[in-house]
TIDRENLUM-328781 format. One record per residue (C-alpha): x, z, y; residue in one letter; residue number from 1. Coordinates in pm, 1 decimal, padded with zeros to 6 digits. Last residue first. Layout:
% TIDRENLUM-328781
rec px->X; pz->Z; py->Y; residu->A; num->NUM
...
% end
This chain:
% TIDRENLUM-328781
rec px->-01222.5; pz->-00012.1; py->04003.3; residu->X; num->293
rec px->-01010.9; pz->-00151.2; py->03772.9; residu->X; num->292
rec px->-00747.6; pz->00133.4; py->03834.3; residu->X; num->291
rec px->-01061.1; pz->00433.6; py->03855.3; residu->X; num->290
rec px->-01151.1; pz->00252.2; py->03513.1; residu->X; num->289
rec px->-00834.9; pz->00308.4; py->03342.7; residu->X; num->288
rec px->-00826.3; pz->00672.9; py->03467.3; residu->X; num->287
rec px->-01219.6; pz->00744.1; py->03353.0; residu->X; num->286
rec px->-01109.3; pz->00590.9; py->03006.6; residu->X; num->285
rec px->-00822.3; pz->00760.3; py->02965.3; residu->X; num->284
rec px->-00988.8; pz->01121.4; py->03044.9; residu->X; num->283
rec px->-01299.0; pz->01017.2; py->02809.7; residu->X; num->282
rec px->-01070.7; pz->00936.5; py->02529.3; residu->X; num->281
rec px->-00815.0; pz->01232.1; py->02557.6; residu->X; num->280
rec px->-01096.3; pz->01491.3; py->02567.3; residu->X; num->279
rec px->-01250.3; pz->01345.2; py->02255.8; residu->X; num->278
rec px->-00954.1; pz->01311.9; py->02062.2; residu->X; num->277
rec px->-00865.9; pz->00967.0; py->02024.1; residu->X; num->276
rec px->-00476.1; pz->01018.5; py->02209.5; residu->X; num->275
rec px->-00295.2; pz->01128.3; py->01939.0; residu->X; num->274
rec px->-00227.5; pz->01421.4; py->02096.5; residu->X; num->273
rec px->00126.8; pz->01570.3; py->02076.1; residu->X; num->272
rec px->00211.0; pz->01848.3; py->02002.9; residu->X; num->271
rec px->-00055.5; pz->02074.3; py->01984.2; residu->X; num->270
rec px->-00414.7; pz->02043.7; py->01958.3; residu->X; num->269
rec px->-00720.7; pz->02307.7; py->01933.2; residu->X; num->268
rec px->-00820.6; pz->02212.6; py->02311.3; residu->X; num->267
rec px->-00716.0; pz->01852.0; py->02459.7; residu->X; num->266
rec px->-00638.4; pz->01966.9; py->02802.5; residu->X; num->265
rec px->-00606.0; pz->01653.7; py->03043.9; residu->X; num->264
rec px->-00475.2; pz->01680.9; py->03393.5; residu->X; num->263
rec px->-00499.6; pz->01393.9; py->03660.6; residu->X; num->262
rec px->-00248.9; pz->01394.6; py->03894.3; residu->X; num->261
rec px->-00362.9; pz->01363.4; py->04275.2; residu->X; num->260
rec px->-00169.4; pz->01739.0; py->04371.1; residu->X; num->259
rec px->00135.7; pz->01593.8; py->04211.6; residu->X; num->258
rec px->00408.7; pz->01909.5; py->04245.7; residu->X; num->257
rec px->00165.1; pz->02157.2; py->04193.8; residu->X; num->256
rec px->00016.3; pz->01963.9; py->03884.4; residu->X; num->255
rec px->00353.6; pz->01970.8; py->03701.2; residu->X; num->254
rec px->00421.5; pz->02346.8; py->03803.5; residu->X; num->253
rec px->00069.9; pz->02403.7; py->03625.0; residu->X; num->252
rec px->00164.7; pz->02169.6; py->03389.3; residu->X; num->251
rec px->00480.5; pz->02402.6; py->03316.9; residu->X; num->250
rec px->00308.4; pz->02741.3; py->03301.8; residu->X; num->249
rec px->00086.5; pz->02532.5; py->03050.6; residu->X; num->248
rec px->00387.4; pz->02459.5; py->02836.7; residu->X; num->247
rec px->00464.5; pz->02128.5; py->02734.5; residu->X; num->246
rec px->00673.5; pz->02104.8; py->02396.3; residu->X; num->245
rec px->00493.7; pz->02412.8; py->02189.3; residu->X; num->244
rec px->00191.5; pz->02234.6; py->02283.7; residu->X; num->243
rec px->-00103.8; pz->02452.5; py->02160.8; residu->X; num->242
rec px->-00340.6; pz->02332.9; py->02404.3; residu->X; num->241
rec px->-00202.7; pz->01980.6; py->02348.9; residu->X; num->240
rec px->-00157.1; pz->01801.1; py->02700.6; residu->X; num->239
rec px->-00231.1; pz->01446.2; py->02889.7; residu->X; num->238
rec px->-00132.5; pz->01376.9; py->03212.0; residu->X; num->237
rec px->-00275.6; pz->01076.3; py->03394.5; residu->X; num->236
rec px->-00120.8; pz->00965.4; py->03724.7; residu->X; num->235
rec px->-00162.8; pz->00684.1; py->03970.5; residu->X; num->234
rec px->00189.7; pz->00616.7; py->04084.3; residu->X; num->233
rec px->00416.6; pz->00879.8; py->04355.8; residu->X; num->232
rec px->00445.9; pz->01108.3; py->04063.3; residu->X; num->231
rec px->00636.2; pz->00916.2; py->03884.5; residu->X; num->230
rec px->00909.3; pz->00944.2; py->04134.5; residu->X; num->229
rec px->00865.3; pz->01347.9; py->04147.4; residu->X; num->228
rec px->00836.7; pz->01345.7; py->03740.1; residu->X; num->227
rec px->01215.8; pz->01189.3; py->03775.7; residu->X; num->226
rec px->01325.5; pz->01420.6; py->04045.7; residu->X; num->225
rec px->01201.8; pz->01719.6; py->03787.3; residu->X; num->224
rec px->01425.8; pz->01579.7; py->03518.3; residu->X; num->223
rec px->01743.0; pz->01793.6; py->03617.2; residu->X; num->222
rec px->01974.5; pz->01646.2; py->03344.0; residu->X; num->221
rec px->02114.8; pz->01883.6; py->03104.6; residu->X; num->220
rec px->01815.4; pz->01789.9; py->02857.0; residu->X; num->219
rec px->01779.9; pz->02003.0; py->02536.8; residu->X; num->218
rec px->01903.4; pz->01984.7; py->02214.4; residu->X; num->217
rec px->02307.4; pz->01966.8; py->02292.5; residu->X; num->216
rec px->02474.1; pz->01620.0; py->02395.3; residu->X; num->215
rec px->02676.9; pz->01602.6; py->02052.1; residu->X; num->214
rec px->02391.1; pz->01673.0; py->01809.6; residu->X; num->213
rec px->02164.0; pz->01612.5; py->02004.2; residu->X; num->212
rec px->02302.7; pz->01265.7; py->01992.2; residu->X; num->211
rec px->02312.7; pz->01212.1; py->01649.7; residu->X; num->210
rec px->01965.7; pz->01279.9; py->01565.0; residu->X; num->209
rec px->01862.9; pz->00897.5; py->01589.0; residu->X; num->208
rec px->02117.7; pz->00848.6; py->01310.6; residu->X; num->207
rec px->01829.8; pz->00926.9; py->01093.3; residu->X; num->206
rec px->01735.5; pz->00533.8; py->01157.1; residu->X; num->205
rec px->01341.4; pz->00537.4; py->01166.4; residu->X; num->204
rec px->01055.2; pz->00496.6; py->00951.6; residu->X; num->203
rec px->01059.1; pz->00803.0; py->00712.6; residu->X; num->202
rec px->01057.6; pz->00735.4; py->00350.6; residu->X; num->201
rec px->00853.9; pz->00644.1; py->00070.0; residu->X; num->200
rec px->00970.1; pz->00513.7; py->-00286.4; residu->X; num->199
rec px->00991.4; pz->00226.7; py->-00487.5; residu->X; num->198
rec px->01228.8; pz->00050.6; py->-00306.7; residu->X; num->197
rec px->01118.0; pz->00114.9; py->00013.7; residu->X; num->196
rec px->00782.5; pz->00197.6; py->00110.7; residu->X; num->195
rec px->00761.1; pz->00303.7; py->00483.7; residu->X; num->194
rec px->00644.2; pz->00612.8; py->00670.5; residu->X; num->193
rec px->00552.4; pz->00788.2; py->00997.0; residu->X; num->192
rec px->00212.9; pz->00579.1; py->01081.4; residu->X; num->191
rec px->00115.8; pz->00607.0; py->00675.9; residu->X; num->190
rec px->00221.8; pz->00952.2; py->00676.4; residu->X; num->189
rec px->-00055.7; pz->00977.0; py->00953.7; residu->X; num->188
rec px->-00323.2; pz->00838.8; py->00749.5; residu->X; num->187
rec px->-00201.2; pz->01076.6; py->00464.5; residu->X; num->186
rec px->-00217.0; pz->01337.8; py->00702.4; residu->X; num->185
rec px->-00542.9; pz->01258.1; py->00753.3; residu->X; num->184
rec px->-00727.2; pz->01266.2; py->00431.1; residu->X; num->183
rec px->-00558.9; pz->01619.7; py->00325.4; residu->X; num->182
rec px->-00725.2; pz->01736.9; py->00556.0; residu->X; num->181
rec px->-00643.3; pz->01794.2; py->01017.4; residu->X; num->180
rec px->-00864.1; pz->02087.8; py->01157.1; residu->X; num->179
rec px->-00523.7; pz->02236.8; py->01208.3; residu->X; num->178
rec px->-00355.9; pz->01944.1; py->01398.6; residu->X; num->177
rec px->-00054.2; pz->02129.5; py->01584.0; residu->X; num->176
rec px->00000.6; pz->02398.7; py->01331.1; residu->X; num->175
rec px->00022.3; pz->02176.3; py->01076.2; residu->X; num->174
rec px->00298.3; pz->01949.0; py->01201.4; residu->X; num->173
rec px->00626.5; pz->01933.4; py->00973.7; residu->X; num->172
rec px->00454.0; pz->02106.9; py->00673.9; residu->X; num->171
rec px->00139.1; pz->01866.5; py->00716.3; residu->X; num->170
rec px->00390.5; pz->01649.0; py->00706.6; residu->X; num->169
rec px->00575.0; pz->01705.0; py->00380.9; residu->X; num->168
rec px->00203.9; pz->01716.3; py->00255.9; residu->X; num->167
rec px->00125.0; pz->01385.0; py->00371.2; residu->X; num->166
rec px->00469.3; pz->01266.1; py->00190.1; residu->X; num->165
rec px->00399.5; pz->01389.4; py->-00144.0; residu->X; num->164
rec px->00035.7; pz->01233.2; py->-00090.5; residu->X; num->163
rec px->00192.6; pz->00912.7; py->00017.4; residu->X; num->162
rec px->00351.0; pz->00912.5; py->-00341.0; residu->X; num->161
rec px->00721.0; pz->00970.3; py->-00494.6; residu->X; num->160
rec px->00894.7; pz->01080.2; py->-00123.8; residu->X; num->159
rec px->01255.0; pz->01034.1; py->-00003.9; residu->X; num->158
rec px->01372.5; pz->01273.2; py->00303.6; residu->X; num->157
rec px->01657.4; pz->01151.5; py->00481.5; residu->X; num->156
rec px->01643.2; pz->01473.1; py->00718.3; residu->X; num->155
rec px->01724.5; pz->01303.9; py->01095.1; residu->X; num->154
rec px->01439.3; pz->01478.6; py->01251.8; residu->X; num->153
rec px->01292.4; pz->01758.8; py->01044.0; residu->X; num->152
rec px->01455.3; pz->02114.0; py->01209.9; residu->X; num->151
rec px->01528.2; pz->01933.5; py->01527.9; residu->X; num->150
rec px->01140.5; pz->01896.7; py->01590.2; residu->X; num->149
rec px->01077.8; pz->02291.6; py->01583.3; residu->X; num->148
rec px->01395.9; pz->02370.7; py->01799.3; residu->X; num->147
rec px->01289.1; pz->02093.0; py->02050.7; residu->X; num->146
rec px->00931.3; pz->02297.8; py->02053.5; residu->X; num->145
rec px->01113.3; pz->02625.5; py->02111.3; residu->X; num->144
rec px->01345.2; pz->02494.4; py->02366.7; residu->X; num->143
rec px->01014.3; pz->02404.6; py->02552.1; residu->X; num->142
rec px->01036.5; pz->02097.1; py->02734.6; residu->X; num->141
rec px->01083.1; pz->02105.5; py->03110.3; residu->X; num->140
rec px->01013.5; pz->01773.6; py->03328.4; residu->X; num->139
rec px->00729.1; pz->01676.8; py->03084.9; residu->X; num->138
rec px->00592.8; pz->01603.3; py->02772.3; residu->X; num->137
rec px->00243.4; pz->01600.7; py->02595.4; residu->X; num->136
rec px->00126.2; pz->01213.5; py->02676.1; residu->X; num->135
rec px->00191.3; pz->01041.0; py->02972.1; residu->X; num->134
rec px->00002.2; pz->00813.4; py->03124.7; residu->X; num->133
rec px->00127.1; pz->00592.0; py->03384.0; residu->X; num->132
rec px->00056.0; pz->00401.7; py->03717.3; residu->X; num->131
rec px->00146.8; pz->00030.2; py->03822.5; residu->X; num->130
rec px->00511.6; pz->00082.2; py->03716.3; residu->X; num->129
rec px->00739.7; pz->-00193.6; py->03752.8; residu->X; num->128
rec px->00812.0; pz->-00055.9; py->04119.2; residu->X; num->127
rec px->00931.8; pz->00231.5; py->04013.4; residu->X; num->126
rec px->01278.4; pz->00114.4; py->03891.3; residu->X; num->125
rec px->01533.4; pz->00376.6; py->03836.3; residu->X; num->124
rec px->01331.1; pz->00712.0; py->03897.3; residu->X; num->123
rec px->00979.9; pz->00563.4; py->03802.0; residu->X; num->122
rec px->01203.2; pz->00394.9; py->03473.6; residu->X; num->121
rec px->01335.9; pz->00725.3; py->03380.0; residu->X; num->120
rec px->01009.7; pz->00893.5; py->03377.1; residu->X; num->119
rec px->00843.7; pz->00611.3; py->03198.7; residu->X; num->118
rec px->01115.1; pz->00656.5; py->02931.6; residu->X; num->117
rec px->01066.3; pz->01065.2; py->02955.7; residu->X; num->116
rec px->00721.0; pz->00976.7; py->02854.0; residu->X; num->115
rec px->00828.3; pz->00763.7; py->02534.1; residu->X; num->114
rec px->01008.6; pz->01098.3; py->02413.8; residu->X; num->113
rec px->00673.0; pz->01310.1; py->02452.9; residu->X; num->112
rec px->00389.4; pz->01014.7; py->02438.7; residu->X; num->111
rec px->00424.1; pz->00705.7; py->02690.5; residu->X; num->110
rec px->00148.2; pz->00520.1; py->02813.0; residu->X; num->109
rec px->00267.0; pz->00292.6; py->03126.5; residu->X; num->108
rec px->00061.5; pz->00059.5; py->03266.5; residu->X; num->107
rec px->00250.1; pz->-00233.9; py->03336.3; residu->X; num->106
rec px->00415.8; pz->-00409.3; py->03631.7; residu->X; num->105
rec px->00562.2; pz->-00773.9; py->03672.6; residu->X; num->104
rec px->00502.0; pz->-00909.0; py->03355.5; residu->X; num->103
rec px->00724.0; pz->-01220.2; py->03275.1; residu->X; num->102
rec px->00747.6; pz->-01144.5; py->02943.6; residu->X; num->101
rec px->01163.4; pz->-01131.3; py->02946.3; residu->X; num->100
rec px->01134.8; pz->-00902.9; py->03227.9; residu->X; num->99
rec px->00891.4; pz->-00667.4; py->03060.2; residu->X; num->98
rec px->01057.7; pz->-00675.8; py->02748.6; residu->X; num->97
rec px->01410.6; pz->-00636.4; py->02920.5; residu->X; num->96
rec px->01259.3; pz->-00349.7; py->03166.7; residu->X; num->95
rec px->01144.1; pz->-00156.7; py->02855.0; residu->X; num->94
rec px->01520.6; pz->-00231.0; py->02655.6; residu->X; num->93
rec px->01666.4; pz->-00018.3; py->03017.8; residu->X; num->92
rec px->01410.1; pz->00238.5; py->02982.0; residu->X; num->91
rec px->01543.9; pz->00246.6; py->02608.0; residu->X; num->90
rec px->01896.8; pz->00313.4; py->02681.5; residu->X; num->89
rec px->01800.5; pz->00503.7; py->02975.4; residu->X; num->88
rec px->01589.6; pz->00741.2; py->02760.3; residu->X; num->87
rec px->01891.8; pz->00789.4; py->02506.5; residu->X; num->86
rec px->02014.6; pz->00651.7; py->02087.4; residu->X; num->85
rec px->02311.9; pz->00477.5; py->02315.2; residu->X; num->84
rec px->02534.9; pz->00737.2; py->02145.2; residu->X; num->83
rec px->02362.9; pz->00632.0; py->01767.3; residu->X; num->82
rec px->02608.2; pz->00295.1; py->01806.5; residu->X; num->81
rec px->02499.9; pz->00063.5; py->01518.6; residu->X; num->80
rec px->02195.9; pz->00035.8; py->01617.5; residu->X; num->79
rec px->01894.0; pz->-00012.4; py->01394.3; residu->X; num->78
rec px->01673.6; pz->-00299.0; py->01486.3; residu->X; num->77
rec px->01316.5; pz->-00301.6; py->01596.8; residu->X; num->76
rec px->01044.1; pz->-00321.2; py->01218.7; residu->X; num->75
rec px->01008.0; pz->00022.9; py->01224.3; residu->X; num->74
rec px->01214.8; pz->00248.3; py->01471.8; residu->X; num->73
rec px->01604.3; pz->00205.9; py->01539.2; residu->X; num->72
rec px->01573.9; pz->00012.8; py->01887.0; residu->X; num->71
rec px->01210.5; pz->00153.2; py->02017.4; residu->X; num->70
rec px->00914.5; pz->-00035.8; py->01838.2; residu->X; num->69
rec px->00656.2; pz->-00116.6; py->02146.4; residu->X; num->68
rec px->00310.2; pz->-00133.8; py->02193.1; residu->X; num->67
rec px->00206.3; pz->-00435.0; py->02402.7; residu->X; num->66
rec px->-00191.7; pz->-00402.2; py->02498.9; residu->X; num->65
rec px->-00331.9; pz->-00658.5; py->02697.8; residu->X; num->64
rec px->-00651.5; pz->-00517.1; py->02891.1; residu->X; num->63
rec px->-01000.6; pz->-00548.5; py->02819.6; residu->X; num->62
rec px->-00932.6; pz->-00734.1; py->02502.1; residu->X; num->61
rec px->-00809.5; pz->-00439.2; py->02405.9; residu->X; num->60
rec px->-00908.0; pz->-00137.2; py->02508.4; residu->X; num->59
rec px->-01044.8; pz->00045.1; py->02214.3; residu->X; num->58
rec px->-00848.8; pz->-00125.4; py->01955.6; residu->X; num->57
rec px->-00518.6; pz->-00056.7; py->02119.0; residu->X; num->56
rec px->-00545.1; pz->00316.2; py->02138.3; residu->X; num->55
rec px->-00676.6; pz->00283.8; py->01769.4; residu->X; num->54
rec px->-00317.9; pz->00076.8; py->01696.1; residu->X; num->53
rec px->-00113.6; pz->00321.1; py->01957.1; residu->X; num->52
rec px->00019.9; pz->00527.0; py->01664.0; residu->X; num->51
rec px->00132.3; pz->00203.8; py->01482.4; residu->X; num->50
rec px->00445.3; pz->00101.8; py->01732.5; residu->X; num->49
rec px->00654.3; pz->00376.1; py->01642.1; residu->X; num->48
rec px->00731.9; pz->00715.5; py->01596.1; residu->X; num->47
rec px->01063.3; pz->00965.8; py->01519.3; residu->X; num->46
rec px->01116.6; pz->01025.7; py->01877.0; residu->X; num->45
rec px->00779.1; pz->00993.8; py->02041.4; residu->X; num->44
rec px->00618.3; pz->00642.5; py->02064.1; residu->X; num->43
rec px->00575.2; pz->00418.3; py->02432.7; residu->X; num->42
rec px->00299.7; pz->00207.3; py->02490.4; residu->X; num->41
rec px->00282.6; pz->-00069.2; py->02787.3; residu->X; num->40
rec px->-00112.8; pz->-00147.7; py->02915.1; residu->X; num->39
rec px->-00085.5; pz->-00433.2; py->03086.3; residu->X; num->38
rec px->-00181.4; pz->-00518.9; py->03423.4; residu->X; num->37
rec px->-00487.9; pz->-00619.5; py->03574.2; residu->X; num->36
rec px->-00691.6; pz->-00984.6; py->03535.5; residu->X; num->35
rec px->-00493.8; pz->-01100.2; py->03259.4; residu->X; num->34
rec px->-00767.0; pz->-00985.9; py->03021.1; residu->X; num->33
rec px->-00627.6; pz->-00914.3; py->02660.1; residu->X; num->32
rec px->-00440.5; pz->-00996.2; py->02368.1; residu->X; num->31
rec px->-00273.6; pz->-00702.5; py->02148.9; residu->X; num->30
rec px->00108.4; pz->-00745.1; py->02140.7; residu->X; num->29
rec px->00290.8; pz->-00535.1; py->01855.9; residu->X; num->28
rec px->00637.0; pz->-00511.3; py->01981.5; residu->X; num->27
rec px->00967.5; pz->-00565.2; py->01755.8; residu->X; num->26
rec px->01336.8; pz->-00554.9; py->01925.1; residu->X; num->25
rec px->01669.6; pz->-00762.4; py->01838.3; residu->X; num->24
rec px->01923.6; pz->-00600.9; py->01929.1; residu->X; num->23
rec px->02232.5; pz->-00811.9; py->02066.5; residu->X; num->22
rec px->02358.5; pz->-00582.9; py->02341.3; residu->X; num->21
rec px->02162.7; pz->-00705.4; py->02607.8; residu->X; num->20
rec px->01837.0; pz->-00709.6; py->02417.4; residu->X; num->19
rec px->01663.1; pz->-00980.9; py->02187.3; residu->X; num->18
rec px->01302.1; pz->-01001.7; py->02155.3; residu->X; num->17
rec px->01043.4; pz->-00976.7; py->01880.4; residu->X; num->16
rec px->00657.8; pz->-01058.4; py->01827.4; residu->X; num->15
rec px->00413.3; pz->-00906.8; py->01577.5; residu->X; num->14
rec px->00072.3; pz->-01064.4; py->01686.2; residu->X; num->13
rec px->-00234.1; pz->-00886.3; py->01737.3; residu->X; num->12
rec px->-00581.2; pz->-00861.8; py->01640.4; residu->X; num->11
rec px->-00791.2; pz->-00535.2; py->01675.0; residu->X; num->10
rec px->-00748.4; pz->-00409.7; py->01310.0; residu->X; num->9
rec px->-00958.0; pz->-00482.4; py->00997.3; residu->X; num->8
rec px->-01025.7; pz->-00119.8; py->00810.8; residu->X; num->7
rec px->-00742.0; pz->00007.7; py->00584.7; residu->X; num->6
rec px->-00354.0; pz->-00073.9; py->00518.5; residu->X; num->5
rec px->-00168.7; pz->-00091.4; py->00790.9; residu->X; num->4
rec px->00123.8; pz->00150.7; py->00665.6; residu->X; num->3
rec px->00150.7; pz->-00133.6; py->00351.2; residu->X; num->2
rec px->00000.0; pz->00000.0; py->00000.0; residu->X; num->1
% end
């Protein structure tokens, strides 16, 4: 059984492009009106393209939809340097697909490490943002939820069946999604994971862990004059009640700062939302109309 296996999709093509440094890149690229700007998706650390496909569904073809593989996830190339595993790295691979589309601005989702892409990009090139949405992360991340994700990431784990691997999962991430069953963490092992060789595994280069191992788990950079940039777009944050990545004392501080930003609580949920909780849905959907409007 593929990852995508289940219900008909929205339709979309499985395109590539070629970065500086010889990558070549996958994107998922969901057709749609060309009457406002794209909607650009960005995955966590160990995540890729496929948690955006219900995202995708609901607003496609009302907007194009691109949902990006970052270099070393899914079907994108692995690099052979982990060091340039980093935000700017990727912020710099965004701006290629953008630039070698055409597009001029995009609306930027981007969940935990995919928001501190968009971040990067409002510092370094804000004016290819048209407004953003970012999904459970921000300025300051919790050392205890970095602590939590360093404990899995990078572990070459090998699984017989995708219900070995749902349960690995459920290990991982149960006390983020604790109305989740059995049911869906197999849905989300089949996000996470690949067949390969007779076996499952994780869908991602383990050398992604590399450079927390040299740089340290947590950001030295101050990131609050990155969230300051962003916050000068239409802006859309998105939070886990139980986030052990983004705090509330944090949001607040968040919210402070960008006294137009939307704030989104989706109750019961850690880190992250998957963005088709209730609470996430009608908060998207009154942003993405307010930008039509």
């Amino acid at each position: 059984m593929s990852p995508d296996a289940g219900p008909p999709r929205a339709h979309f093509e499985d395109r590539y492009f070629t970065v500086r440094d010889g990558l070549r890149l996958h994107y998922r690229d969901y057709a749609g009106a060309g009457d406002a700007p794209p909607l650009l998706c960005l995955p966590g650390l160990t995540r890729n393209a496929r948690d955006f496909a219900d995202l995708a569904e609901r607003y496609s073809p009302h907007f194009r939809v691109l949902a990006l593989d970052l270099r070393g996830r899914a079907l994108s190339d692995y690099d052979p340097q982990p060091a340039r595993y980093n935000p700017l790295t990727y912020a710099g691979d965004v701006i290629e697909l953008l630039d070698q589309l055409g597009i001029p601005q995009a609306v930027f989702i981007g969940t935990s490490l995919g928001g501190l892409v968009t971040m990067a990009i409002a510092k370094t090139m804000p004016q290819r943002i048209a407004a953003a949405i970012i999904n459970d992360v921000g300025p300051d991340v919790d050392p205890n939820g970095v602590e939590r994700i360093l404990t899995y990431v990078g572990n070459d784990e090998r699984f017989r069946s995708w219900d070995e691997a749902a349960d690995k999962i459920s290990g991982n991430y149960g006390a983020s999604f604790s109305s989740y069953g059995h049911d869906d963490w197999v849905k989300m092992a089949k996000r996470n994971c690949r067949e390969e060789n007779g076996e499952i595994r994780f869908d991602y280069d383990m050398a992604i862990a590399e450079p927390f191992k040299t740089a340290g788990p947590t950001p030295t950079v101050d990131l609050w004059p990155f969230f300051q940039a962003l916050a000068q777009k239409p802006l859309l944050v998105v939070r886990g009640e139980r986030s052990d990545l983004l705090t509330a004392e944090t949001a607040a501080k968040m919210q402070a700062v960008a006294p137009h930003m939307k704030l989104a609580v989706v109750p019961g949920v850690g880190h992250a939302p998957e963005l088709g909780e209730r609470e996430a849905v009608a908060a998207i959907d009154a942003f993405l109309q307010r930008l039509r409007a």
